[in-house]
N, C-alpha and C positions, 0 to 999 in steps of 0.2 A: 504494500500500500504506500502511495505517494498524499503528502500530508502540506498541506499552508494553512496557516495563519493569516487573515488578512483585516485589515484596517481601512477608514475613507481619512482625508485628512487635506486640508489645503495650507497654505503660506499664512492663513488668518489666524491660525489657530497655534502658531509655532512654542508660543508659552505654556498651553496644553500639552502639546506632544514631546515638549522637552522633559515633563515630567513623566508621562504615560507611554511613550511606544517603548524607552527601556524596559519596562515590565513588560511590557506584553512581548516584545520581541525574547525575554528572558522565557517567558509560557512557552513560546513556540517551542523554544530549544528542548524546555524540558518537556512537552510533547511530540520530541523526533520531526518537527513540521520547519517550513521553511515562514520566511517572513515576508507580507509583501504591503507594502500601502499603497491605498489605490489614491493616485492623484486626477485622473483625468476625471474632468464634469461628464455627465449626462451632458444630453441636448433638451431635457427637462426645459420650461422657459416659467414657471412655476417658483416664485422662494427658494426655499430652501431644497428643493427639487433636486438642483442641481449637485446638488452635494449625496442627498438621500439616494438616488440612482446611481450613482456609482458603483452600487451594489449588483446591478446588472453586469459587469463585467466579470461576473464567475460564470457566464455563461462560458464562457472562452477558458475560463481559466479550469475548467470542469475536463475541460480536452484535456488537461496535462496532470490533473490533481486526477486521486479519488474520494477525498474527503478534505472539504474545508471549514474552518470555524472562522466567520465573520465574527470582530468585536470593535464596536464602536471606540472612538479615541478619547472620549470622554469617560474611562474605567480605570480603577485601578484593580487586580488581581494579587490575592494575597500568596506567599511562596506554598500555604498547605492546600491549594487547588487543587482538585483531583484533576486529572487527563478528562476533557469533556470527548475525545475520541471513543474512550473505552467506555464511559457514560452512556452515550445516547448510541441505539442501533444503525448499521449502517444501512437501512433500507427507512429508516425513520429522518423527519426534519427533527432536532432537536433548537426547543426556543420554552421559555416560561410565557405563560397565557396570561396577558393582560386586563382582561373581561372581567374584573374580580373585583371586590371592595368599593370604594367609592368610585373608581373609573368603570364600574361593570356599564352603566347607560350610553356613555359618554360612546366607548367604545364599539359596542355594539348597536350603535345609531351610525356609528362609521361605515359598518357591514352591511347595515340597512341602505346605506347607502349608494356602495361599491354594485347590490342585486340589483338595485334600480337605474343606476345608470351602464353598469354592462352586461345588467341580464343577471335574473336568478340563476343560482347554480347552488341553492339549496345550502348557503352557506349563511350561520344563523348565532352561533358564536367561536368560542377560540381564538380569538383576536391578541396575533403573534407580536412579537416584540422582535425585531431583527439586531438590537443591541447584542445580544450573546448569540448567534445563530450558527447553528451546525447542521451542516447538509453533503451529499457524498454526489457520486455521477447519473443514479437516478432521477435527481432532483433539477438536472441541468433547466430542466423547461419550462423553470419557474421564474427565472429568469428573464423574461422578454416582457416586450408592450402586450398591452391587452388592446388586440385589434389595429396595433398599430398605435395605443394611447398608453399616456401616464394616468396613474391615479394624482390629478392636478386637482380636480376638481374642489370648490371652495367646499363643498355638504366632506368633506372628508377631516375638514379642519386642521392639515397638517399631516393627517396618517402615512400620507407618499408611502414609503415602501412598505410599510408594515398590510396597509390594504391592501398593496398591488400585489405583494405576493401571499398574502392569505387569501385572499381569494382565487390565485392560481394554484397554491397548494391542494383549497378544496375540489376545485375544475378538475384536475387531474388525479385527483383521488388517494392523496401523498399521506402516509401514518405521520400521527405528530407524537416525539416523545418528551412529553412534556416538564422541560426543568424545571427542578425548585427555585422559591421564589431569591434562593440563598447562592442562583448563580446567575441573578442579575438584580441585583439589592438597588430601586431607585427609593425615590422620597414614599413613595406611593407606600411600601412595606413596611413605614416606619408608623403608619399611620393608626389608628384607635384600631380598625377592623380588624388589623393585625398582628393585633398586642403592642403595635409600638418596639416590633422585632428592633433590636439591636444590630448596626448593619456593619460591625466590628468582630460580630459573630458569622458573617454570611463570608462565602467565598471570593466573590467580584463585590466588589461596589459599581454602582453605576449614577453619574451626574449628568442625567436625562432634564432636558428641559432645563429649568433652573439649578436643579440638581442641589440646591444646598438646604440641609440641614441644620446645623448651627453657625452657619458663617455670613458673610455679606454679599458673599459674591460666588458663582462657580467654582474659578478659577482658584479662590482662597479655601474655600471649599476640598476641594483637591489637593493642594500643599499641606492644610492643617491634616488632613488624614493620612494624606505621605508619609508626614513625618509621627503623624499616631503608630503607623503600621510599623516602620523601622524601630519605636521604641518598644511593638510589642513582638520585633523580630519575625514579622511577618511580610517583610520586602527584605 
């Protein structure tokens, strides 16, 4: 088995990735996987699109690999992560379902959404999160426009890829194996519904959206936990 690792990441963000792609590119290693960040935009003409679609080039990269884990650049990964290869099946998408908690509406009005403007395909929730996503060569064909479109559309409210390919997962009939919510830890887990989980105790962290917790800012956000992690020898 040929193994990557892959990231999106442009020149905007270079204060971010100065703290985050060392660890992840460290994960790859100790996953046997290669490392690769993906720079090229989508032709997305959509926000943040442009960035979000970049994820469509695993289509291509599915030729050379047979199993890759997308992880957003916004994460930090702690060193007792388990291998998400050996985790999730290789005939499975492996991602944690977002449909839960206070976002259960939110997101699954996204889905509602996705059936009505490209057509029911009986897809009603599981609403993926492409932050931690692991997928293998079966999965190539999730990867593309739907019909030739992005999921741009305003009724999506920002979903871009998380839509686009949940709803081609379920089109094509793809098993999902479902991570805990401990190997993609955003603000969301920290919340009442959730016990208020501890995300010092989860595997990844993840600074989705706003992403902070106790801090002012993302990006400080990410630094103060850094160096949380290195005191508690966990980077």
């Amino acid at each position: 088995m040929k193994y990557l690792i892959t990231t999106r990441a442009d020149s905007k963000i270079t204060e971010m990735t100065e703290i985050t792609h060392p660890i992840l590119s460290s994960y790859a290693e100790r996953c046997g996987a290669d490392f690769k960040v993906l720079i090229k935009d989508s032709d997305c003409t959509v926000g943040h699109g442009k960035w979000h679609f970049k994820i469509l080039q695993l289509n291509e990269l599915l030729d050379d690999y047979d199993r890759i884990i997308c992880i957003d650049s916004d994460i930090l990964i702690k060193n007792s992560c388990p291998n998400l290869f050996d985790v999730v099946p290789y005939e499975c998408v492996g991602t944690n379902l977002e449909d839960v908690g206070s976002r259960t509406s939110n997101r699954r009005s996204r889905i509602s959404a996705a059936n009505r403007i490209f057509g029911d395909n009986g897809w009603k929730e599981n609403y993926i999160n492409t932050g931690v996503f692991v997928v293998s060569k079966p999965h190539k064909n999730i990867f593309n426009k739907i019909d030739g479109k992005y999921a741009e559309d305003a009724d999506f409210q920002g979903g871009f890829d998380d839509v686009q390919l949940g709803y081609l997962i379920q089109k094509y009939g793809h098993c999902i194996h479902e991570l805990d919510y401990k190997f993609n830890h955003m603000t969301m887990y920290s919340e009442d519904w959730n016990g208020n989980a501890n995300r010092f105790k989860s595997h990844i962290i993840h600074y989705a959206g706003d992403g902070m917790f106790d801090a002012p800012s993302r990006i400080e956000q990410i630094r103060r936990d850094r160096d949380k992690l290195i005191e508690m020898r966990e980077l």
